[in-house]
C-alpha positions in Angstrom: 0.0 0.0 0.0 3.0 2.3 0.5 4.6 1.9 -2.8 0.8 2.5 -4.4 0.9 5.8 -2.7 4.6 6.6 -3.6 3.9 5.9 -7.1 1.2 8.3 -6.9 2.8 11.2 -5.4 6.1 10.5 -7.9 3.2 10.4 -10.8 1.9 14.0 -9.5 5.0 15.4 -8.6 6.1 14.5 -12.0 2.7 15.6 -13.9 3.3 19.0 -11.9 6.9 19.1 -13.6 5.5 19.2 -17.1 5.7 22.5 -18.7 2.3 24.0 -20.0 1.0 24.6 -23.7 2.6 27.7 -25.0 -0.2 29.1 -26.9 -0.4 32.3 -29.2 -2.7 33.6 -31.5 -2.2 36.0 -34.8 -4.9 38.1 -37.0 -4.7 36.3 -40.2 -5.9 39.4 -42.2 -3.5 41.8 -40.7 -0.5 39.8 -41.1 -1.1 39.1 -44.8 -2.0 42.7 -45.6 0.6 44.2 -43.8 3.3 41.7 -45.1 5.8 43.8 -47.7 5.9 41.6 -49.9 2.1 41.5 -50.9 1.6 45.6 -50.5 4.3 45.2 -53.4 2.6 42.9 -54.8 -0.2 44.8 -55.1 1.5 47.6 -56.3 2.8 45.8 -59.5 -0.4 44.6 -60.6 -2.4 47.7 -60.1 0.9 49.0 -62.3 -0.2 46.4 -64.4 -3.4 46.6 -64.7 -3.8 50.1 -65.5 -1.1 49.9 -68.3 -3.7 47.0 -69.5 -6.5 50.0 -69.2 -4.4 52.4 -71.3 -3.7 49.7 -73.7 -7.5 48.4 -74.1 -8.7 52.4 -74.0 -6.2 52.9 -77.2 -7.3 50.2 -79.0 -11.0 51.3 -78.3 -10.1 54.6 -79.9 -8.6 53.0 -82.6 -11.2 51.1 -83.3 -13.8 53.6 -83.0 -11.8 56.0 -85.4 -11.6 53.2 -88.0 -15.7 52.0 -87.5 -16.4 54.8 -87.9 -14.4 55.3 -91.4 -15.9 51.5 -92.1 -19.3 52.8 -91.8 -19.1 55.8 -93.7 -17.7 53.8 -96.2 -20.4 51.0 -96.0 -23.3 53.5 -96.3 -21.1 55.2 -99.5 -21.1 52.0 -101.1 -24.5 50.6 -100.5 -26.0 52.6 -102.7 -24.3 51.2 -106.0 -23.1 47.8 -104.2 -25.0 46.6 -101.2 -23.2 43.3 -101.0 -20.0 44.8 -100.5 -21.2 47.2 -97.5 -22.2 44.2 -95.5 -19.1 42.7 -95.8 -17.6 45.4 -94.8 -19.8 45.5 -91.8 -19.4 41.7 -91.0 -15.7 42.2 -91.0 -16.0 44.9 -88.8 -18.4 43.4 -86.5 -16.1 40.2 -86.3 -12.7 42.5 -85.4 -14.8 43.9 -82.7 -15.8 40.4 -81.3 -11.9 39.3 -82.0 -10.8 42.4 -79.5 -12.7 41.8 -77.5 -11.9 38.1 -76.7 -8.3 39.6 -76.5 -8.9 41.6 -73.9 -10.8 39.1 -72.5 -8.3 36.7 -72.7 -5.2 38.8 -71.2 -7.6 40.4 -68.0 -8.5 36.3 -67.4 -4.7 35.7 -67.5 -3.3 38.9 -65.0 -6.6 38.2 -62.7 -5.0 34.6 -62.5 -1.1 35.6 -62.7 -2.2 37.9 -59.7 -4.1 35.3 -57.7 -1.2 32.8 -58.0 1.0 35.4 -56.5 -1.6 35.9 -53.8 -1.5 32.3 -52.9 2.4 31.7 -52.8 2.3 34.7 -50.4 -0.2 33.2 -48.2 1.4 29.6 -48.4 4.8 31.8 -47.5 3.2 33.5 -44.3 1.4 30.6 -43.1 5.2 28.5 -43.2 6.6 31.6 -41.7 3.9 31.4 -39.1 4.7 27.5 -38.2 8.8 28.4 -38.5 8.5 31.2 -36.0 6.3 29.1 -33.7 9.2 26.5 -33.7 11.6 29.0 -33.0 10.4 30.3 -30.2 8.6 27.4 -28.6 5.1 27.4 -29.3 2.9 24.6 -29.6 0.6 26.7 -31.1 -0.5 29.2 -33.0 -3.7 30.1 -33.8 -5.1 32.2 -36.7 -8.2 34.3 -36.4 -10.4 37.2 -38.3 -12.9 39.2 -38.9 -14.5 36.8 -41.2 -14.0 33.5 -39.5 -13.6 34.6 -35.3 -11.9 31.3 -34.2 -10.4 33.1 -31.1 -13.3 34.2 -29.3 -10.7 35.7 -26.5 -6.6 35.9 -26.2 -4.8 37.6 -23.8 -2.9 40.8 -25.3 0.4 39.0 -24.1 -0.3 35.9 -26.5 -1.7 38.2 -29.4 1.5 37.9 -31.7 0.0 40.0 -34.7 2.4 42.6 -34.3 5.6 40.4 -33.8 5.2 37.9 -36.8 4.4 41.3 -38.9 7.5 43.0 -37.5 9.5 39.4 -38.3 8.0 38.4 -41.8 8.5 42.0 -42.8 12.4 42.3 -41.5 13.0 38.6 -43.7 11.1 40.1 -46.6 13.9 42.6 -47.0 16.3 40.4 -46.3 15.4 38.9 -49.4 15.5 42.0 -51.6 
């Protein structure tokens, strides 16, 4: 009966030993947006996006300048020739549809160039996340937001927002 109650208060002395969870949580959407590397990579597509705008706004003008020579032309012809003025018209109306599939075509492909960008730098910050909760012995880290409130309530001490931003940002230029 002795060793049964020696065993038990080795077992509790030992369970008391044991060092607790070191638990922190981070705002998902504040990290990401304040991360460098996305604000720049905003910056590039919005560069590239409105060069897109000045480019599809040119070629509207173009095309408008030469409808409207095609048309003048058309209704000049159709008196003596009226096949020939609807083909003139169906080759117009058919550059039109061809421009804009084009543009079509390279928006699809930056709106998808951009969002693959936006997922390596999510991918990046979530690994950067787990590294720095290695590094400084956390057994977890949690993520929260606005949209998805998995943290209902964290002490300000364990809120490591700040910290990762501070961290992610300092390696980001690191890189440059």
């Amino acid at each position: 009966m002795k060793n049964i109650l020696y065993v038990a208060i080795a077992m509790l002395v030992l369970a008391s030993c044991e060092k607790p969870n070191k638990i922190g949580f981070v705002d998902n959407g504040v990290v990401i947006n304040d991360y460098q590397e996305k604000i720049d990579l905003e910056a590039k597509y919005k560069a590239k996006d409105e060069a897109f705008r000045k480019r599809a706004d040119s070629i509207g003008l173009a095309f408008q300048t030469e409808a409207q020579k095609t048309q003048a032309e058309a209704q000049r012809i159709a008196r003596s020739n009226r096949k020939k003025a609807e083909e003139l018209m169906t080759g117009l109306q058919q550059k039109q549809q061809q421009l804009q599939q084009q543009m079509q075509v390279e928006q699809q492909q930056l709106t998808q160039a951009f969002q693959a960008d936006i997922d390596s730098v999510i991918v990046k910050v979530k690994d950067f996340v787990g590294a720095y909760g290695k590094t400084n012995g956390y057994n977890y880290i949690l993520g929260t937001s606005e949209a998805a409130a998995t943290v209902m309530y964290g002490e300000e001490k364990s809120d490591l927002t700040k910290a990762i931003v501070e961290a992610i940002n300092a390696d980001y230029k690191k890189e440059e």
